[in-house]
N, C-alpha and C positions, 0 to 999 in steps of 0.2 A: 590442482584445486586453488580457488582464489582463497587469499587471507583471511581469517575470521576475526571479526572486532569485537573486541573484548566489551563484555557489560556487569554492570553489576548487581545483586540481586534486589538493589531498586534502582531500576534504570529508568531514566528519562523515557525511552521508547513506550515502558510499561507504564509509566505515571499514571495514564487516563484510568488503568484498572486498578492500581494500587489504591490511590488518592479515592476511588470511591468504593473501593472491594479490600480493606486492609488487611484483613487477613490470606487473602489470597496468594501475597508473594510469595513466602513461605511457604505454601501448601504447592505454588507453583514450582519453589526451589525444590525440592524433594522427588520428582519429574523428570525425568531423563528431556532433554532437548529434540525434536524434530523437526531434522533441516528439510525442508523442501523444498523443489526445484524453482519455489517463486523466491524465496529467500538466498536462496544463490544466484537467480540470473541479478535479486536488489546487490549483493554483495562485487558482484561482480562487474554490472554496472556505476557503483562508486568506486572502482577501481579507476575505470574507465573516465571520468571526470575529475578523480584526482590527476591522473595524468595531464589531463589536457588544463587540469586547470594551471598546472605547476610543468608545462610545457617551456615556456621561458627561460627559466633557469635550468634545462637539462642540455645536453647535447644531442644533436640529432641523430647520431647515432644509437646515444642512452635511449630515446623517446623510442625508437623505431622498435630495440631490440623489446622494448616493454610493452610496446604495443601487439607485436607478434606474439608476445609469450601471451598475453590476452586473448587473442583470435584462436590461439590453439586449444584453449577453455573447451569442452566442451558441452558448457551452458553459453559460448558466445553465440551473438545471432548480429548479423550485419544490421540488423535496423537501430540495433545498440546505438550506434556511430550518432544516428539523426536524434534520437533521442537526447542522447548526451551533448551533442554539441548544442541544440534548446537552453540546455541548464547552463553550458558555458556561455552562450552567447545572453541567457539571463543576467550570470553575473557580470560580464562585463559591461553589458548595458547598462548596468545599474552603478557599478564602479568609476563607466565616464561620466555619468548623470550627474557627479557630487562635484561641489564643486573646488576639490582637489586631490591628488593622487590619494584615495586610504590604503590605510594600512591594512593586508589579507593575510589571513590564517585559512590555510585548509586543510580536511580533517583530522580541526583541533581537541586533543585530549582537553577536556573541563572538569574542572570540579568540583559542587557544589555541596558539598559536607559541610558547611555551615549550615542547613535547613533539611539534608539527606545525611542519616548514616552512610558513611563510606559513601557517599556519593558522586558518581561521576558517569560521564559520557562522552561520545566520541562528535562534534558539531562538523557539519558539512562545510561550511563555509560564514567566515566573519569576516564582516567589514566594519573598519573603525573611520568617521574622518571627524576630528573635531569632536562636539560635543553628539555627535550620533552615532548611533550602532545598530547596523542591518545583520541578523542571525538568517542564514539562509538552508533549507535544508531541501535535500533533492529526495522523490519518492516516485522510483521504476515502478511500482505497483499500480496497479490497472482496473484493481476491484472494488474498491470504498475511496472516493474524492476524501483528500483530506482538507479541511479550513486551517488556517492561520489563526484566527479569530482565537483570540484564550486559548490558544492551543499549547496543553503544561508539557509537552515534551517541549517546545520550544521555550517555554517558560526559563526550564531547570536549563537550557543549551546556557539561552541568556545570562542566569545568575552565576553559571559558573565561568560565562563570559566577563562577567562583570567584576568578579572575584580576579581574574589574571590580569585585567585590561584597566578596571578603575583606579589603580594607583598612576596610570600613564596619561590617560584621558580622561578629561570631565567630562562623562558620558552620561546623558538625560534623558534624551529620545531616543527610544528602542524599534523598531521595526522586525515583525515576526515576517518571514516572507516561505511560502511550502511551492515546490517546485515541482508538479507530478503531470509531465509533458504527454506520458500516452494515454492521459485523459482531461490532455487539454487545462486544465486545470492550475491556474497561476494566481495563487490567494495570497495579499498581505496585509497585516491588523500592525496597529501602532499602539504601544504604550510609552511610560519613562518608567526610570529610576525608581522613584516613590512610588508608583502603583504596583511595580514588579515586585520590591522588595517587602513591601506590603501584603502581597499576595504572601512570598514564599514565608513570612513567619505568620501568618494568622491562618493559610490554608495548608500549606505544604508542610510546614515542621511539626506540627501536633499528629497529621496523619502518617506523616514518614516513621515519627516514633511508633506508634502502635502497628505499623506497617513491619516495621525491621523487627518489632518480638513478636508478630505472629498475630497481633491481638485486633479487638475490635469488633463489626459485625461484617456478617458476611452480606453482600447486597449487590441483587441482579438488575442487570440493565442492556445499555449497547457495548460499555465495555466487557463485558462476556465476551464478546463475537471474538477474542485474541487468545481466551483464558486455557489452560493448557489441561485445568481439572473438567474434564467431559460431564461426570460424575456428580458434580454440584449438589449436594441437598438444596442449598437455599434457593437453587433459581429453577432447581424441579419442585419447591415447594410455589414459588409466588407463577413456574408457567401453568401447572394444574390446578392453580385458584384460578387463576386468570381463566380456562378453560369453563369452572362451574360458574361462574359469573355469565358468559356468554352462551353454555352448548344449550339452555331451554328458551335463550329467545334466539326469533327465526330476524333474519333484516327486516319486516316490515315492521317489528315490534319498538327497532332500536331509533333513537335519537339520530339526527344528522353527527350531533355531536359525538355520542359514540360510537359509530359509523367510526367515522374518524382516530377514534382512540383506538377500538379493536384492531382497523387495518393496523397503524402501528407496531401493535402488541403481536400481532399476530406473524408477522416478520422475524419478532425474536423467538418464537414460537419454533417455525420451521427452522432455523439456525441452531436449535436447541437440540431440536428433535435429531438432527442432522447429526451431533457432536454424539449425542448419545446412543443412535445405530452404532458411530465409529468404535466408539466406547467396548460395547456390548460384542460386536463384532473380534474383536483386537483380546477380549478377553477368552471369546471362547474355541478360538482359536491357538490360543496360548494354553487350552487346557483347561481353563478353568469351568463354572458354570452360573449361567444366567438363569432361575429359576423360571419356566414359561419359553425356554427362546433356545435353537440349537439352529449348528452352521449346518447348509445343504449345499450342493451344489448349483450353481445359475445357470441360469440358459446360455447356449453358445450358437453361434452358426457354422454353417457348412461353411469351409474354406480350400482354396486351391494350394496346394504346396507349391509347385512349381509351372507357372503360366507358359513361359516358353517351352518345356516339354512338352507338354500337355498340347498346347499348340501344334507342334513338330506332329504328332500320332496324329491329330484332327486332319490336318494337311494330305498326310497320308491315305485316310482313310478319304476322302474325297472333298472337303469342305476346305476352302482357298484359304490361306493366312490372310488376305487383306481384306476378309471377314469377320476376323476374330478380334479385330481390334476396331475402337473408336477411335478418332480423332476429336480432340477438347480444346478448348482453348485455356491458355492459360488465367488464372487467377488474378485479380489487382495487385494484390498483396506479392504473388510470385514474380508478375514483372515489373514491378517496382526494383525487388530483391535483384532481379537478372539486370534490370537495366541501372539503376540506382536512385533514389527519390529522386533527389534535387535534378538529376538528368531527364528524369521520365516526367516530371512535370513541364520540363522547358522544352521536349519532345513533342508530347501526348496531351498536354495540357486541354487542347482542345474539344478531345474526345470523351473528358471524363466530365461527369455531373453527377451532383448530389445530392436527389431527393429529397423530398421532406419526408420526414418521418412520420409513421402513424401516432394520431392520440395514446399516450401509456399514461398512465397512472403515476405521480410521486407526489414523497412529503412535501409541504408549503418551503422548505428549506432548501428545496434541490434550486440549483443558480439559475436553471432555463427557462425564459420567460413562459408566461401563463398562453397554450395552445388556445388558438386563433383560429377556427374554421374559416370564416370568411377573408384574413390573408392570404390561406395558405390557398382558397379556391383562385383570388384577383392571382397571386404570382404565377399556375398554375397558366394563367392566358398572357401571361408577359410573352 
């Protein structure tokens, strides 16, 4: 098993929901942890870039044996390798960009108990050169783009960056930069000094206090979508207002504008609903009971135990074995894997194109320009 990185119970990772859910940590600390296999391939995947970042100073043989022991994971997955070297090849591009050698820390303990009880976290990667500092953090996860933009885990990385580094450099201009390469996604937001530390005592230390004793109100939002209480009063109280507000007008009733605000609303809705199935599920399976609601068994299908026997009789009884099987081609994904990206593009490159995608639906915030019927029809006769 890969290493587990220590956090603490207001951790930088969780800031987004503390800082606006204060009573939550607490109610979250009291919660047993559930690892899942996407939080292991993340964990294991910053293994994988600590090494290569801190490649240099090892020996080749130290590198090799660590790398091995990596691959025998089994949450490794070869596409690991392309991913991660993205984020390496981020930081170094951005390391020769400066203009002179900075000083790097990778994954540096920080601590930022000055404006966090016991506060601290583990940052992916810092660069110092001069009067700047680039906080850099890598994200293997593949299901919510994250921004840079005000982003307080990067905030709290910085201030405890600042804490260890600003008696060595006169450090002013700050750069958040988030690194989450299997959704393409390369976001950096700039602040200084003043603004950050500004931020961390007029927003972060009044909430961190009522946060570390428990206190405050409790308030639903998108930070939910991480929160480990399924069970929430407050945010099954404002999703079933939100529900009488909308279930007696039909869409032609509503505004453009609430158009808008419902879809929204209505995202947190089914993510809600989703936590609380699991919830309810998990409970009454454990024994307990959900008044209205019991476990049954689901649908299954028919399935073959064993294809090649199975085969062998068929054969027998008169129906040819090179019947019983299809021929398929392989998968993009699978020959990439067999052949290796960087190989298979310099191979096959030719053979591969990539569609436009159909019109979907998103918020005004998603990064991808605003769908163009008439481009995509002119590129369509290129």
């Amino acid at each position: 098993m890969a290493k587990k990185r220590k956090h603490a119970l207001l951790s930088a990772s969780g800031a987004v929901q503390w800082i606006h859910c204060t009573p939550s940590a607490k109610l979250c600390d009291e919660l047993p942890d559930t690892e899942t296999s996407y939080t292991q391939e993340g964990t294991l995947a910053h293994e994988i870039c600590e090494l290569k970042l801190t490649a240099d100073s090892l020996k080749t043989g130290t590198y090799t044996r660590r790398m091995n022991k990596i691959k025998k994971n089994e949450m490794y997955q070869e596409e690991m390798q392309g991913f991660t070297d993205q984020y390496v090849d981020y930081v170094e591009t951005l390391s020769n960009s400066l203009p002179e050698k900075p000083y790097m820390a990778v994954e540096k303990r920080v601590e930022f108990d000055e404006y966090v009880p016991e506060g601290f976290g583990t940052a992916d990667c810092i660069l110092i050169c001069g009067s700047v500092m680039h906080v850099i953090d890598f994200k293997y996860g593949k299901g919510v783009p994250v921004n840079a933009g005000g982003n307080p885990q990067m905030g709290l990385y910085a201030l405890g960056a600042l804490k260890a580094y600003g008696f060595l450099y006169p450090i002013e201009d700050i750069f958040f930069h988030i690194v989450q390469p299997r959704l393409n996604n390369f976001s950096t937001w700039k602040t200084n000094k003043r603004e950050l530390t500004t931020w961390g005592n007029v927003v972060v230390k009044p909430k961190a206090e009522l946060a570390y004793k428990g206190e405050g109100e409790f308030r639903s939002g998108e930070h939910c979508r991480f929160c480990k209480v399924l069970n929430c009063r407050q945010r099954a109280y404002d999703n079933l207002e939100l529900l009488e507000t909308y279930e007696t007008k039909l869409p032609p009733e509503l505004s453009d504008e609430e158009v808008g605000e419902a879809l929204a609303k209505a995202e947190q809705l089914g993510a809600w609903h989703k936590k609380l199935k699991s919830y309810a599920q998990t409970k009454l399976i454990d024994g307990g009971e959900i008044p209205g609601w019991k476990i049954v068994e689901g649908r299954s299908n028919r399935m073959i135990t064993d294809y090649e026997k199975m085969a062998d009789v068929l054969e027998q009884n008169g129906f040819p074995k090179e019947t019983l099987y299809e021929r398929a081609q392989l998968t993009l994904t699978d020959l990439e894997k067999m052949v290796g990206k960087k190989d298979f593009q310099i191979i096959c490159g030719e053979f591969i194109q990539k569609p436009n995608g159909k019109p979907t639906l998103a918020p005004e915030s998603d990064k991808r320009p605003v769908y163009n019927p008439k481009t995509t029809a002119a590129e369509d006769f290129k």
